[in-house]
LODO-724695 format. One record per residue (C-alpha): y, x, z. Coordinates in Angstrom, 1 decimal, always signed. Example, Ala and Ser with C-alpha at 12.3 -4.5 7.8 and 13.67 -1.06 7.14 Angstrom:
// LODO-724695
+--------+--------+--------+
!     py !     px !     pz !
+--------+--------+--------+
!   -4.5 !  +12.3 !   +7.8 !
!   -1.1 !  +13.7 !   +7.1 !
+--------+--------+--------+
END
This chain:
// LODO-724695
+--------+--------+--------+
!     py !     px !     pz !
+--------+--------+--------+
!   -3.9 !  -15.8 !  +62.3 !
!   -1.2 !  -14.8 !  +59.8 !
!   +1.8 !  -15.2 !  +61.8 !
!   +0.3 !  -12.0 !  +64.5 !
!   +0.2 !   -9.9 !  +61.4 !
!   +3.4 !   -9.2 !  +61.2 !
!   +2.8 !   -5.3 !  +61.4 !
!   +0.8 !   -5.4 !  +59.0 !
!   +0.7 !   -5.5 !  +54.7 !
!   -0.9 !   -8.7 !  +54.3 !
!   -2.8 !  -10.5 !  +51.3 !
!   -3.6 !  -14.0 !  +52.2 !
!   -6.6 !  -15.1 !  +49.6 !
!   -7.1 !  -19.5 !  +50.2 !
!   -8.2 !  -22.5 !  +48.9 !
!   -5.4 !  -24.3 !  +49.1 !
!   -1.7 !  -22.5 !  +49.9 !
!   -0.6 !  -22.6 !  +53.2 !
!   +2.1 !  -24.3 !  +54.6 !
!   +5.6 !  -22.9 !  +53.4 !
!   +6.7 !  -21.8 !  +57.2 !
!   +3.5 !  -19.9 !  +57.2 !
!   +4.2 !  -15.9 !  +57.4 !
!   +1.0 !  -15.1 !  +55.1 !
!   +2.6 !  -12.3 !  +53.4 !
!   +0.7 !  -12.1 !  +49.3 !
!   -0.9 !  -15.0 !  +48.7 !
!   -3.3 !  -15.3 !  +46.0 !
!   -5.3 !  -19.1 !  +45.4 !
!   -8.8 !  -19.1 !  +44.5 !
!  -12.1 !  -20.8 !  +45.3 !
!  -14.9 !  -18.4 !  +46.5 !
!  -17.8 !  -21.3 !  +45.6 !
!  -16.7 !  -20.1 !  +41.8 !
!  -18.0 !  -16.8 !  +40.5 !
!  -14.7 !  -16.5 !  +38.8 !
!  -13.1 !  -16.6 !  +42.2 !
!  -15.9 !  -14.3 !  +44.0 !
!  -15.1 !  -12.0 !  +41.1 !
!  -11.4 !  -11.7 !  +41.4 !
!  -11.4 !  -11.0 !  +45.3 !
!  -13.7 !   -8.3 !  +44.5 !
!  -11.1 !   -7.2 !  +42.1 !
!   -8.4 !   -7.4 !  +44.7 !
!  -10.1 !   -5.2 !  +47.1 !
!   -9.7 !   -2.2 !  +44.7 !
!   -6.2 !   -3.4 !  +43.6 !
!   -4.5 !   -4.1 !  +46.4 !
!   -6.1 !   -1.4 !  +48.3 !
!   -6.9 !   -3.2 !  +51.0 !
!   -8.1 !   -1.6 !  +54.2 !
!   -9.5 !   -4.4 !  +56.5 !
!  -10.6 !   -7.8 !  +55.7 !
!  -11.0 !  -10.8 !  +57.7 !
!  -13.6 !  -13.0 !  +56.1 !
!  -12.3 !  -16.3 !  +57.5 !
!  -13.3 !  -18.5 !  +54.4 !
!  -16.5 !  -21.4 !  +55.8 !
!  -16.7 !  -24.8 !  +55.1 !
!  -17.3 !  -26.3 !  +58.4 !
!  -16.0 !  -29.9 !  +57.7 !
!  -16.8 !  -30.6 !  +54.1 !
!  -14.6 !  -33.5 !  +54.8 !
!  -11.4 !  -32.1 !  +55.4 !
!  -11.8 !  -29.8 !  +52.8 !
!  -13.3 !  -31.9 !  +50.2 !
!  -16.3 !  -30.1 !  +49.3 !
!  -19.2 !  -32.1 !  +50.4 !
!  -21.5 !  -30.8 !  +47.6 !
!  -24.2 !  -28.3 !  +49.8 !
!  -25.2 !  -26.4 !  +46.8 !
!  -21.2 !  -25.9 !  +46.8 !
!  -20.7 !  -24.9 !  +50.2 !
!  -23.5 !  -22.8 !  +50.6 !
!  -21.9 !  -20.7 !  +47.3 !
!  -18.4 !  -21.0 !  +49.2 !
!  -20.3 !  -20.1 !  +52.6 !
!  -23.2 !  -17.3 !  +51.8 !
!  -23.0 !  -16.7 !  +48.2 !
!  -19.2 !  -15.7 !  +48.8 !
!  -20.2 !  -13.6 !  +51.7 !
!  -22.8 !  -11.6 !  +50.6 !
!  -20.7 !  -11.2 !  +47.3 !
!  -17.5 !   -9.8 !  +49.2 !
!  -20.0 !   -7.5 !  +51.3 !
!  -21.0 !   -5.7 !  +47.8 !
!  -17.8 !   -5.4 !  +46.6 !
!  -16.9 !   -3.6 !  +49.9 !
!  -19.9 !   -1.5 !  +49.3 !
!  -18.2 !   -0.8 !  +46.0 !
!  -15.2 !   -0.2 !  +47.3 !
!  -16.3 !   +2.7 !  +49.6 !
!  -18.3 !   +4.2 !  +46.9 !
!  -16.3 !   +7.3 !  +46.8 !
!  -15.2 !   +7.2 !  +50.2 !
!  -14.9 !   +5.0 !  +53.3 !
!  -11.7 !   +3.3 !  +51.4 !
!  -12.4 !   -0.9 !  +53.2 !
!  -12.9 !   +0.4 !  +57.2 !
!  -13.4 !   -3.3 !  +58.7 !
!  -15.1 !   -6.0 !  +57.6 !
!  -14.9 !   -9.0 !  +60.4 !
!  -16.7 !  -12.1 !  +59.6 !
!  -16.6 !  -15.0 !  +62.5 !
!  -20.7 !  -16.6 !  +62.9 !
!  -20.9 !  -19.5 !  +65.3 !
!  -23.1 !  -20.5 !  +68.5 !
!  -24.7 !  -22.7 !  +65.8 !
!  -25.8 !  -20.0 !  +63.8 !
!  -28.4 !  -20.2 !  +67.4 !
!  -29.7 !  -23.2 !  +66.9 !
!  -29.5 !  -27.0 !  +68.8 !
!  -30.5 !  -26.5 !  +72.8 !
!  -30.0 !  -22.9 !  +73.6 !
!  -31.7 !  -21.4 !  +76.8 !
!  -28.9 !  -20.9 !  +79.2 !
!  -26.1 !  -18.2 !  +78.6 !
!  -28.1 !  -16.7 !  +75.3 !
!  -26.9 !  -13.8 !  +74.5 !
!  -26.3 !  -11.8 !  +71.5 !
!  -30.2 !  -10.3 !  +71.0 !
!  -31.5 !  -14.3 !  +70.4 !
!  -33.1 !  -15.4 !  +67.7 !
!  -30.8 !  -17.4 !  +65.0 !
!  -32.7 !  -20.8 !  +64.9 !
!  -30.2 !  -22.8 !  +63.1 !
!  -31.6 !  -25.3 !  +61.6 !
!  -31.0 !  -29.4 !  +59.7 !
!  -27.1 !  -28.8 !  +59.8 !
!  -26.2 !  -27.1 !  +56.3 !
!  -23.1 !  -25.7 !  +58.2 !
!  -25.2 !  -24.1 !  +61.0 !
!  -27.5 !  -22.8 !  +58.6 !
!  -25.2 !  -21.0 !  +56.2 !
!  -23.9 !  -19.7 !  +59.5 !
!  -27.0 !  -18.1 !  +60.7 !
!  -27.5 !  -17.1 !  +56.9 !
!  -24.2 !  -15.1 !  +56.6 !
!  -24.5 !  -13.9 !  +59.7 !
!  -28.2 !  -12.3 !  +59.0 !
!  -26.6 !  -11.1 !  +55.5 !
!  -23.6 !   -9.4 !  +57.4 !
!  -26.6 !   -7.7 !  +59.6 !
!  -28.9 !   -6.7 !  +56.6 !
!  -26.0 !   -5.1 !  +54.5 !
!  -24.1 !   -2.9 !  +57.0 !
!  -25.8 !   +0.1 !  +56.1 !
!  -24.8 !   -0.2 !  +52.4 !
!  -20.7 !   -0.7 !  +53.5 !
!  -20.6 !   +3.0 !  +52.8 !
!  -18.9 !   +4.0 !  +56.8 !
!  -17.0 !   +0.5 !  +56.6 !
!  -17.3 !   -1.1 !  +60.0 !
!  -18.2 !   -4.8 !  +60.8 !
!  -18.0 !   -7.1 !  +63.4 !
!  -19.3 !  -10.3 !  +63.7 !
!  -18.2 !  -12.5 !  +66.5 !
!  -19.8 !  -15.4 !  +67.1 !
!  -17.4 !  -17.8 !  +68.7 !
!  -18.3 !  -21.4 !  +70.5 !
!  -16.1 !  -24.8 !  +69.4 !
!  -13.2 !  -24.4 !  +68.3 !
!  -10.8 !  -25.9 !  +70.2 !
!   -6.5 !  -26.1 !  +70.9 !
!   -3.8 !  -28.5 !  +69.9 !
!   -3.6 !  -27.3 !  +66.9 !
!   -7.1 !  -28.0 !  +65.7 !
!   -8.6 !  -31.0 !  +64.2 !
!  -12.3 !  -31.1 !  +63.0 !
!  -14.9 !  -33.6 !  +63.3 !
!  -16.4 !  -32.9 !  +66.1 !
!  -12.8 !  -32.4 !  +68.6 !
!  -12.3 !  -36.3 !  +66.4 !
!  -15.5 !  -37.4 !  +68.0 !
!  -14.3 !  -36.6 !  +71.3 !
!  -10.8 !  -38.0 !  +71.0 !
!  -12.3 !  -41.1 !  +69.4 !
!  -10.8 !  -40.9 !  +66.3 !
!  -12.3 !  -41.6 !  +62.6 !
!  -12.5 !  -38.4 !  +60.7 !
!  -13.4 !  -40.2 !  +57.2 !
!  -10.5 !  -40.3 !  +54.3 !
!  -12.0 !  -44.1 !  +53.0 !
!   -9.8 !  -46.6 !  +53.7 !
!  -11.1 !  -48.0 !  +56.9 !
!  -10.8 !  -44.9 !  +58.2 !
!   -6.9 !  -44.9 !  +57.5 !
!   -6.4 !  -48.3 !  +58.9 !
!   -8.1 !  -47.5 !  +62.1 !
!   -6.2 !  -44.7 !  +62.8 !
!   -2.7 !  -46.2 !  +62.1 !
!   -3.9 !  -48.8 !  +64.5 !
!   -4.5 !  -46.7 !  +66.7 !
!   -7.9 !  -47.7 !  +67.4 !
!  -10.2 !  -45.6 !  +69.8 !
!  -14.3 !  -45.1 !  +68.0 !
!  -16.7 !  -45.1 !  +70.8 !
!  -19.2 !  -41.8 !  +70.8 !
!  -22.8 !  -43.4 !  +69.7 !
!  -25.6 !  -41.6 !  +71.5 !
!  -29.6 !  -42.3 !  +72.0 !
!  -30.4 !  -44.0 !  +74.8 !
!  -32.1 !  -40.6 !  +76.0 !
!  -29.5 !  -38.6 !  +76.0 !
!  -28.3 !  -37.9 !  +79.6 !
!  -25.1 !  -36.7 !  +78.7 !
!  -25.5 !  -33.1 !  +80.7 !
!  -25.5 !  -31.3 !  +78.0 !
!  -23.0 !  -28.4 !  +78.1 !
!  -20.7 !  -27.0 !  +75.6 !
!  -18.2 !  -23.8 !  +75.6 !
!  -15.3 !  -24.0 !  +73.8 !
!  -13.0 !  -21.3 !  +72.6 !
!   -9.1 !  -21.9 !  +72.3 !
!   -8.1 !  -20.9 !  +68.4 !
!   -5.4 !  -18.8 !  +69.8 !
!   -7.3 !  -16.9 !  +71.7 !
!   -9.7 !  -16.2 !  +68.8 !
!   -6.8 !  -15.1 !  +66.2 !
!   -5.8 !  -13.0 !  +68.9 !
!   -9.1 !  -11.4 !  +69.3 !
!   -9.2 !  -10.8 !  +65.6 !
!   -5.6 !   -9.2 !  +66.3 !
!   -6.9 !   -6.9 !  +69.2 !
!  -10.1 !   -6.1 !  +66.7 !
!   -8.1 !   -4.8 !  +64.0 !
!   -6.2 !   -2.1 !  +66.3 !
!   -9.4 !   -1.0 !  +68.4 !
!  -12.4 !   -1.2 !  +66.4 !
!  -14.9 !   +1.1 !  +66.4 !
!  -15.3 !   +3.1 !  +62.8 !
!  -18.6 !   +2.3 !  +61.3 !
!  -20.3 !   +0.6 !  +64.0 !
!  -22.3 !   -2.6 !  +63.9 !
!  -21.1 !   -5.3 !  +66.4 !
!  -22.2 !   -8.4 !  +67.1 !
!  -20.4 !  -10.1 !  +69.7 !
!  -20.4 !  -13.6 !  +71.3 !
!  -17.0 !  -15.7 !  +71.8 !
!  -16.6 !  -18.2 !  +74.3 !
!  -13.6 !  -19.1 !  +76.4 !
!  -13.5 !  -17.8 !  +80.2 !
!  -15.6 !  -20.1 !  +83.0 !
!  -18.3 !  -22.5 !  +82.6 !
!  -19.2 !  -25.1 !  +79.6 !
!  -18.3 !  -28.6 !  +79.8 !
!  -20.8 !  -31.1 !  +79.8 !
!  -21.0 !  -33.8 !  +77.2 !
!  -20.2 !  -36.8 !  +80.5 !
!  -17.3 !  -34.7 !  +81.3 !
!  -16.3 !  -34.1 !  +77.2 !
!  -16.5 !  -37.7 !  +77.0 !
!  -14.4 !  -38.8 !  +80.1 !
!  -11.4 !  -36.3 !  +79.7 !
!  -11.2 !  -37.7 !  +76.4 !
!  -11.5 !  -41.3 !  +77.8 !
!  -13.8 !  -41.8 !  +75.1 !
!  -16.3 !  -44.8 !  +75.5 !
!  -20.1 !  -43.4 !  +75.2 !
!  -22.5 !  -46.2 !  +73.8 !
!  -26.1 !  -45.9 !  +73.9 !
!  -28.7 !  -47.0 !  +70.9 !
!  -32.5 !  -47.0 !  +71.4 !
!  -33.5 !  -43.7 !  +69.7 !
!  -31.9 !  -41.1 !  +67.7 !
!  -32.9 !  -42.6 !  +64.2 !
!  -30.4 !  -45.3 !  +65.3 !
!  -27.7 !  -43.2 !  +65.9 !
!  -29.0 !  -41.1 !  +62.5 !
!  -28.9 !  -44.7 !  +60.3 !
!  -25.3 !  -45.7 !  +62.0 !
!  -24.0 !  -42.3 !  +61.4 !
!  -24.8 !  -42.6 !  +57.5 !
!  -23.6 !  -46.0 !  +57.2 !
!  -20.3 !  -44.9 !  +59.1 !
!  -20.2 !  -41.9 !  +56.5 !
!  -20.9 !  -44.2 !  +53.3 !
!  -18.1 !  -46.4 !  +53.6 !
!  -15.3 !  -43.1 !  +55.0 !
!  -15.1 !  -44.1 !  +58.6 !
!  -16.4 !  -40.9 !  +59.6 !
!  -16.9 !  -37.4 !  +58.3 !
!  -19.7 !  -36.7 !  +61.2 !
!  -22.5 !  -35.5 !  +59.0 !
!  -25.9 !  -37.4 !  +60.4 !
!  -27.3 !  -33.9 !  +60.7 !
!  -25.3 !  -33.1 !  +63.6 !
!  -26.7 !  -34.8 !  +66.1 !
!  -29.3 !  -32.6 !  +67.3 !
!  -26.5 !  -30.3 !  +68.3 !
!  -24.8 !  -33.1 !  +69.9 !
!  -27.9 !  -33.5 !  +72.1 !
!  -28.3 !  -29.8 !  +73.2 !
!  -26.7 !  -27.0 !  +75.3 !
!  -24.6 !  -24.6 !  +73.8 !
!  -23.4 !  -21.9 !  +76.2 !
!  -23.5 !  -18.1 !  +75.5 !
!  -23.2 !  -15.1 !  +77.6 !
!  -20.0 !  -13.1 !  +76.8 !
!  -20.4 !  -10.2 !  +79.2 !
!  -20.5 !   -8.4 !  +75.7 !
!  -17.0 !   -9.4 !  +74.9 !
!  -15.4 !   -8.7 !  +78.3 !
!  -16.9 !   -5.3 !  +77.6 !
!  -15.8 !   -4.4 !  +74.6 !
!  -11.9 !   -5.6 !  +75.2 !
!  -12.3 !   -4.0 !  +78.5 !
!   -8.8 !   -4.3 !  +80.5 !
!   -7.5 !   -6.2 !  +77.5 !
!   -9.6 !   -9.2 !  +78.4 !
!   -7.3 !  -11.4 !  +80.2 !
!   -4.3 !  -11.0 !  +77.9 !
!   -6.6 !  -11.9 !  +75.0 !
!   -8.7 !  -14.7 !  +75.9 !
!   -6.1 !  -16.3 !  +77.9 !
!   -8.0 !  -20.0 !  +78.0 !
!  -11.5 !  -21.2 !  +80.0 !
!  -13.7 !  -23.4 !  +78.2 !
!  -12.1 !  -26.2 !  +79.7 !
!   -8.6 !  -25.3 !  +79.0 !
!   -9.2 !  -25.2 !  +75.4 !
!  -10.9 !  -28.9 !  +75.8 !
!   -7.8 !  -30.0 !  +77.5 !
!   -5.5 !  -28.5 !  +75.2 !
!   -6.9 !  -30.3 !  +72.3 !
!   -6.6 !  -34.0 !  +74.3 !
+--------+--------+--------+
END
């Protein structure tokens, strides 16, 4: 995202700093799970004077990032949300001072085994997964506290997998067939370069589909956003890349990824903790009821809003973005 903000003054707020090539303009490290850290964005907003803020902050892979605490997360995630919401509201106080507020959902925030093409007016069902769950909670606090943003305007996208060369999460490992644990076995498996069969149920036909949405094309949505949005309004828009969904069959054999098959799902459940216990994998058990569903959204929404911007912004189909990550 940085790097196509070159326009703009940027403050960079992280976790962790970003690499040193990385254009990021101010950066300022500090841990939104903390109230300390909650506190001292809120403190930035008035400071720095900032005008727009993308709220890009989730823990999605509590591996990766190392925080695998949910009572954690779920401060990181919705506490941390709903926190930078009221200091926007305080912000704009006196005045419409913070005039976008973007927050990126998720097609989990949905639920596991959407209807076909669901669009935007669904009910959030998300449900088991702790990510998917803060998702659909952020996303219903985004909702709930628009009116108070005092004329600030917010836009909540809610974008399919992540996908692109660039990215590497658990469930793009999954497909390649690597481990995404950090134990030891884990570490010896990938510098022996080792491919992990997907384990599925034996009931699982495997024609499931997914969407996937190319990272670049969401930064530059994001981009596109900050020039055209609409001041004040409430939108809440799906994201998907152009064309159809992918099945899970057709995930698995670009990939050339062997699928094997246990007898039920609580097999799959057990293996899936056992492979978590000892760091081969950072697949949280929980997931696999959105392994076994459909996840494809309608984005007739999107296509409307960028209008004749659409094809220079969302350059990649669903399949594209798979491809790109392989």
């Amino acid at each position: 995202m940085a790097p196509l903000l070159s326009a703009y003054d940027l403050l960079t707020v992280d976790l962790y700093p970003p690499a040193k090539d990385v254009p990021c303009g101010k950066f300022v490290q500090l841990d939104l799970s903390e109230p300390t850290g909650q506190a001292q964005l809120a403190r930035l907003l008035k400071s720095e004077s900032i005008e727009a803020v993308l709220h890009l902050a989730f823990v999605i892979d509590p591996v990766r990032t190392g925080i695998v605490d949910v009572s954690r997360m779920w401060r990181a995630n919705v506490a941390a949300t709903q926190r930078l919401l009221e200091a926007v509201a305080d912000a704009n106080s006196n005045g419409t001072a913070v005039r976008l507020f973007v927050f990126p959902s998720s097609v989990s925030a949905y639920g596991p085994d959407l209807p076909r093409q669901v669009t935007e007016e669904a009910e959030l069902r998300a449900h088991t997964l702790p990510y998917a769950v803060h998702k659909r909670e952020a996303d219903e606090i985004c909702q709930k506290m628009h009116p108070q943003l005092g004329g600030c305007a917010l836009y909540v996208y809610r974008p399919s997998i992540f996908a692109g060369k660039t990215m590497d999460n658990f469930i793009l490992r999954a497909i390649r067939g690597k481990p995404s644990g950090r134990g030891w076995l884990a570490r010896t498996v990938e510098r022996a370069g080792w491919k992990l069969p997907m384990v599925m149920p034996a009931s699982a036909s495997g024609e499931n589909s997914f969407q996937y949405v190319h990272v670049d094309d969401v930064a530059r949505v994001l981009q596109w956003t900050l020039k055209h949005f609409q001041p004040g309004q409430l939108k809440i828009i799906n994201l998907a890349g152009r064309g159809e969904g992918v099945t899970f069959a057709e995930c698995a054999q670009l990939a050339g990824t062997l699928v094997v098959h246990l007898p039920s799902e609580k097999w799959v459940v057990a293996l899936l903790r056992i492979m978590w216990a000892i760091g081969l994998s950072g697949l949280p058990p929980e997931v696999i009821p959105y392994f076994l569903g459909s996840y494809t959204m309608d984005t007739t929404r999107l296509r409307e809003e960028i209008g004749a911007d659409y094809e220079s912004v969302v350059r990649f189909t669903s399949r594209e973005a798979l491809l790109d990550s392989l």
